[in-house]
ZAMARGU-4260 file (C-alpha; in steps of 0.2 Angstrom, whole numbers, plus 5000, padded with zeros to 4 digits):
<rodrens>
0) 5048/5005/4887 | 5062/5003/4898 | 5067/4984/4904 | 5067/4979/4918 | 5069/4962/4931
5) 5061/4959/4947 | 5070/4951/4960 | 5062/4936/4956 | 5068/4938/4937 | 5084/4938/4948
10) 5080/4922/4960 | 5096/4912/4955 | 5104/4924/4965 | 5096/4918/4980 | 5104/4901/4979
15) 5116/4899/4991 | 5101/4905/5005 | 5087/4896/4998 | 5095/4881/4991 | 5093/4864/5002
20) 5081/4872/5016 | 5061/4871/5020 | 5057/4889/5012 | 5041/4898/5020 | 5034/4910/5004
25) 5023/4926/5009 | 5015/4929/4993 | 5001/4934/4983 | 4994/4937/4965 | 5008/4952/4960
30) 5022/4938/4965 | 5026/4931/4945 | 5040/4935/4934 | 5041/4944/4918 | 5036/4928/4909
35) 5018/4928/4922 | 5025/4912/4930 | 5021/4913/4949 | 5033/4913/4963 | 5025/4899/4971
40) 5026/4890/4957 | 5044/4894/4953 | 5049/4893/4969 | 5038/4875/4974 | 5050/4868/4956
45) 5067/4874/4960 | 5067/4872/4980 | 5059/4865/4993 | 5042/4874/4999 | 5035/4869/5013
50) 5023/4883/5017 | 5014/4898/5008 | 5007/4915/5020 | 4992/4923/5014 | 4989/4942/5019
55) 4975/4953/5014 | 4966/4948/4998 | 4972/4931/4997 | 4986/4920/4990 | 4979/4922/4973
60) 4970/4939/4975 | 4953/4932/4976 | 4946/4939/4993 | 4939/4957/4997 | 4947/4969/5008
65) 4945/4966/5027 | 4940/4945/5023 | 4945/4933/5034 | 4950/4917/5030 | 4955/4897/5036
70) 4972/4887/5034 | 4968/4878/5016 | 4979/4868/5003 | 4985/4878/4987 | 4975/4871/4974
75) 4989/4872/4961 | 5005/4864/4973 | 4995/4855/4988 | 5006/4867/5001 | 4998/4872/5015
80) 4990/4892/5013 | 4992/4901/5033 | 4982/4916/5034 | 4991/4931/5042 | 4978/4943/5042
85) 4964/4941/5052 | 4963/4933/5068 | 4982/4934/5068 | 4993/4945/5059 | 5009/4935/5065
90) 5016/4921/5062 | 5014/4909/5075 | 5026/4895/5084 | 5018/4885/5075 | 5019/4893/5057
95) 5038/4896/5060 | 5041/4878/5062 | 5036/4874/5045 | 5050/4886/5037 | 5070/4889/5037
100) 5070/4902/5027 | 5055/4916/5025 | 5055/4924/5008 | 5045/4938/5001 | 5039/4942/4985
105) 5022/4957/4983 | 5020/4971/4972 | 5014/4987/4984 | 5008/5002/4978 | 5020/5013/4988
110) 5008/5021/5001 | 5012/5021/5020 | 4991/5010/5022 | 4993/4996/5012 | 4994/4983/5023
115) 5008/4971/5016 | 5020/4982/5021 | 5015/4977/5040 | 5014/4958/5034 | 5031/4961/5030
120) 5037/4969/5045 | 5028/4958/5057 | 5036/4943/5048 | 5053/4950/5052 | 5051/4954/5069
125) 5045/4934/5071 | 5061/4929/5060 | 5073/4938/5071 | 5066/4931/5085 | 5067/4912/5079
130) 5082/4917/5071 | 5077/4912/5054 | 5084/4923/5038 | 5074/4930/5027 | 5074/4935/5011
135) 5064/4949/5000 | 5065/4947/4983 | 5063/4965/4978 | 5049/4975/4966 | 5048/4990/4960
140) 5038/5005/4968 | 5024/5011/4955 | 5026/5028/4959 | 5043/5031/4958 | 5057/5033/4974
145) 5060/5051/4973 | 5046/5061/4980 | 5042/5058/4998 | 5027/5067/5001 | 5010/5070/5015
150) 5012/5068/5032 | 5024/5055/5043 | 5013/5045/5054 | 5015/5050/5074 | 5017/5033/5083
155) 5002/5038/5094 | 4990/5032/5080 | 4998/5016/5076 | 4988/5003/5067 | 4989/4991/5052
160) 4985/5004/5040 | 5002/5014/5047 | 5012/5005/5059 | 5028/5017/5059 | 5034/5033/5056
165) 5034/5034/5037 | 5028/5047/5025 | 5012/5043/5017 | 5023/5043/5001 | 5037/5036/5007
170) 5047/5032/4990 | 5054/5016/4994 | 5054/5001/4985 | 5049/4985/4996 | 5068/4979/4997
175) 5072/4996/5003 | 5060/4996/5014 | 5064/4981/5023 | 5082/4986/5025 | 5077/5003/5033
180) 5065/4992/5042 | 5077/4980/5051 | 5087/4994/5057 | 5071/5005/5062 | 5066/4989/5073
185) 5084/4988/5077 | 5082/4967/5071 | 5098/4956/5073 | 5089/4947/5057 | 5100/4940/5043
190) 5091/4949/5029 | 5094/4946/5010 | 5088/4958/4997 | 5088/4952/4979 | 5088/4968/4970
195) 5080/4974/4954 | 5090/4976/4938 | 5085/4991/4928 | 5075/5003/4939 | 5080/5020/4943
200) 5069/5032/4956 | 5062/5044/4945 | 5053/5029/4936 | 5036/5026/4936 | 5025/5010/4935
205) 5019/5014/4915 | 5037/5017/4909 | 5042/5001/4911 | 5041/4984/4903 | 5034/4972/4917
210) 5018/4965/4919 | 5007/4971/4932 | 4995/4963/4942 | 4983/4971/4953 | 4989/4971/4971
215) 4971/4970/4976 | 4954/4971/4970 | 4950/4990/4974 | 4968/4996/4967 | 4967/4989/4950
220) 4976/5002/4938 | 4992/5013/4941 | 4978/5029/4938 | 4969/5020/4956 | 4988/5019/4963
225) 4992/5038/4960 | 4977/5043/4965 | 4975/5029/4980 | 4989/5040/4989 | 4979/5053/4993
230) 4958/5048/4991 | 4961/5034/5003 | 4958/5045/5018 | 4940/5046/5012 | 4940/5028/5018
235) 4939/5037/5034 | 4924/5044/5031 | 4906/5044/5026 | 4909/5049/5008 | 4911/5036/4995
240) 4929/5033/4991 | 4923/5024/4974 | 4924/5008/4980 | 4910/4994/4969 | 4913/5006/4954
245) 4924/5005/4939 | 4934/5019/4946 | 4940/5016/4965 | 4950/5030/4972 | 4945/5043/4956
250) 4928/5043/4961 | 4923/5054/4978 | 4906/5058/4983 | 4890/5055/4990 | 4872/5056/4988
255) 4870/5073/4997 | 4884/5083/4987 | 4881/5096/4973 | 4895/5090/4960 | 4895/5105/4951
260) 4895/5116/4967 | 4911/5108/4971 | 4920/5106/4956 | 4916/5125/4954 | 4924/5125/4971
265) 4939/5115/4968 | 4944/5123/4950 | 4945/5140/4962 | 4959/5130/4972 | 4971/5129/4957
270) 4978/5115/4961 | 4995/5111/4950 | 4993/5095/4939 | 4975/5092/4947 | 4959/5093/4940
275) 4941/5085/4949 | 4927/5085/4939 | 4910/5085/4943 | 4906/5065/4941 | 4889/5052/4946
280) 4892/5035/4950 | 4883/5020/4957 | 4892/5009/4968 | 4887/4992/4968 | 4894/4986/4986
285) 4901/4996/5001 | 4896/5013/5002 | 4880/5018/4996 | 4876/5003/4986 | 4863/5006/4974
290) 4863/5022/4976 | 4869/5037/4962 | 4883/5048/4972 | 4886/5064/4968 | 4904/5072/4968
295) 4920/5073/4956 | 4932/5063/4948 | 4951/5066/4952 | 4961/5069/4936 | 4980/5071/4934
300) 4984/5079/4922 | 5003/5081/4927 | 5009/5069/4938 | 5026/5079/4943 | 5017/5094/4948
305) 5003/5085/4957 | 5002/5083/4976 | 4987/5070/4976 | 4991/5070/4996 | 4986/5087/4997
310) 4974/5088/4982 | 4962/5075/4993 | 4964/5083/5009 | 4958/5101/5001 | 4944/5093/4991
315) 4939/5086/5010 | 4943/5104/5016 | 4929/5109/5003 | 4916/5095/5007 | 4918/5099/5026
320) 4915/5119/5021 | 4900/5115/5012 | 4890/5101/5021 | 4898/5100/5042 | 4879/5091/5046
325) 4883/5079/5035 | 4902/5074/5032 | 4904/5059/5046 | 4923/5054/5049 | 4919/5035/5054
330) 4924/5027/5071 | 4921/5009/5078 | 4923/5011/5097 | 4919/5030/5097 | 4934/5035/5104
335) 4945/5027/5090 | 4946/5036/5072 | 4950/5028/5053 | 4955/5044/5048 | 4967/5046/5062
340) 4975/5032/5059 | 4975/5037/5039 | 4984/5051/5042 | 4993/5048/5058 | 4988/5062/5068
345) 4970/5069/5073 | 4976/5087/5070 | 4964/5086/5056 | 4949/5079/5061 | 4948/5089/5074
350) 4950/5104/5063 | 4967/5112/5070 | 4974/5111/5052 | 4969/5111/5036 | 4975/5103/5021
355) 4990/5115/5015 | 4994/5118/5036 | 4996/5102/5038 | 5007/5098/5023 | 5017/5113/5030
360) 5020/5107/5047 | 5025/5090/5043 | 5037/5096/5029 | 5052/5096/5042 | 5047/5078/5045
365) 5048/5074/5027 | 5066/5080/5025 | 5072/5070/5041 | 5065/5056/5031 | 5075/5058/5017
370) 5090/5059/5028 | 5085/5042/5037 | 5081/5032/5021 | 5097/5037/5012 | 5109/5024/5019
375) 5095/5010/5013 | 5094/5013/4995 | 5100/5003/4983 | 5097/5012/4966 | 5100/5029/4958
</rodrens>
């Protein structure tokens, strides 16, 4: 397997930033270096830290998806925990008092939803404003920085689960991403970026030596992150997205599917490097707890060939075909779509475009984003 180091591996080379200042640390479970030791605890030993940020799931990856939580002590260091997700996604006037220097340190999974990526943002935009540096201590991106693949998110349907014009797939690691960031947000931010030593863009999580640690409790495996890409739009809707199985993200379905009808329909699709399955499973919590779902399991079986963007949306195309009384996309005002906000446009929901038109229409999109992230990246 190939070596590599983290930015964190590499945190003597933030020395002269860090060193003799009140260091605020946003930070979860994924933040440890190659030996498992954790950032907070590294960081709490060789500088001063005077405040840890929580985002979604928790400092320690012990809270579900959409929890809120309280201000609380670390039980390990006794610093103060702030919660940035929740009743405030921002740091506060009072938050940035307890900090001179902000640092980073999360594993993503290298999809435009997850949220850190917006923890991240936000945190900058605050920073730059107090004038305070920052300072990302870099990670890899699990599924590699050379495809950049789906649809780039129209500003119009801006949320926390896609904030800014990004492919779905963007193919940046977090450093990278902060750097095209700053000068997205146009941010007078003094921004450090302690890079990774070892990583190339065509590398995936599983070719490489580093320990991995779930970057939230629904995303638990690399097989959940490749396929996380494209099955999360079923978030948006009222088929199960596998979530309160063993298989979140590889399991879609519902108790009114015929599984075998659509894998039948699916194998017709020829997919490249995609197979689904006819699968049952039970959730145990969220959608149709207790209840034996009906539907496929998502199988790659090439992962350079496969568009698991696409592949999702056209097994959507299928379920929408075969049952349009009883596929729901979910809203919470009414006027307000998750699916919308998923994809970053309503071109689908509201069934101007399918799967394959709307990869198409978004592929001129896609190349200008090549062209915008190239003066960001830091690796081959």
């Amino acid at each position: 397997m190939k070596s590599i180091l983290s930015g964190l591996d590499r945190l003597e080379m933030a020395d002269s930033v860090l060193k003799g200042k009140r260091i605020g640390l946003m930070t979860n479970q994924t933040g440890i270096d190659r030996s498992f030791r954790s950032a907070i605890d590294l960081l709490y030993v060789r500088y001063r830290l005077t405040a840890l940020f929580a985002v979604e799931h928790g400092i320690r990856g012990d809270v579900q998806a959409g929890e809120h939580y309280e201000p609380q002590p670390d039980p390990v260091t006794g610093v103060t925990v702030w919660a940035v997700y929740g009743k405030t996604n921002r740091l506060t006037k009072e938050m940035l008092g307890t900090f001179d220097v902000f640092c980073f340190d999360m594993q993503d999974v290298g999809a435009r939803f997850y949220t850190y990526l917006y923890a991240l943002s936000f945190a900058m935009e605050a920073c730059a404003k107090a004038g305070k540096p920052v300072v990302v201590l870099d990670r890899i991106n699990p599924l590699g920085g050379a495809r950049v693949e789906g649809t780039v998110l129209d500003t119009r349907f801006s949320s926390y689960v896609g904030m800014y014009p990004l492919p779905t797939r963007y193919g940046l690691t977090i450093g990278e991403y902060a750097l095209w960031m700053k000068d997205h947000l146009k941010l007078d931010l003094d921004l450090t970026v302690i890079p990774l030593a070892g990583w190339r863009r065509e590398d995936y999580l599983d070719a490489l030596d580093i320990p991995w640690v779930a970057p939230s409790p629904n995303c638990a495996t690399f097989h959940a992150a490749l396929a996380y890409i494209g099955t999360c739009v079923f978030e948006g809707t009222n088929v199960s997205e596998g979530r309160g199985t063993t298989l979140p993200f590889e399991y879609i379905g519902a108790p009114w599917i015929d599984a075998r009808m659509l894998e039948k329909r699916m194998e017709k699709r020829q997919l490249p490097g995609l197979y689904f399955r006819a699968a049952f499973f039970t959730p145990v919590f969220s959608k149709y707890a207790g209840q034996t779902c009906a539907g496929v399991q998502v199988h790659m079986t090439d992962r350079h060939l496969a568009n698991v963007i696409e592949g999702a949306l056209t097994l959507l195309d299928e379920i929408r075909a075969l049952y349009p009384d009883r596929l729901e996309f979910l809203s919470n005002t009414g006027d307000s779509y998750f699916i919308d906000k998923l994809l970053g446009t309503d071109s689908y929901r509201l069934g101007q475009q399918d799967a394959h038109s709307l990869m198409e229409v978004n592929a001129a999109k896609r190349e200008a984003f090549l062209e915008q992230r190239r003066p960001f990246l830091l690796y081959e």
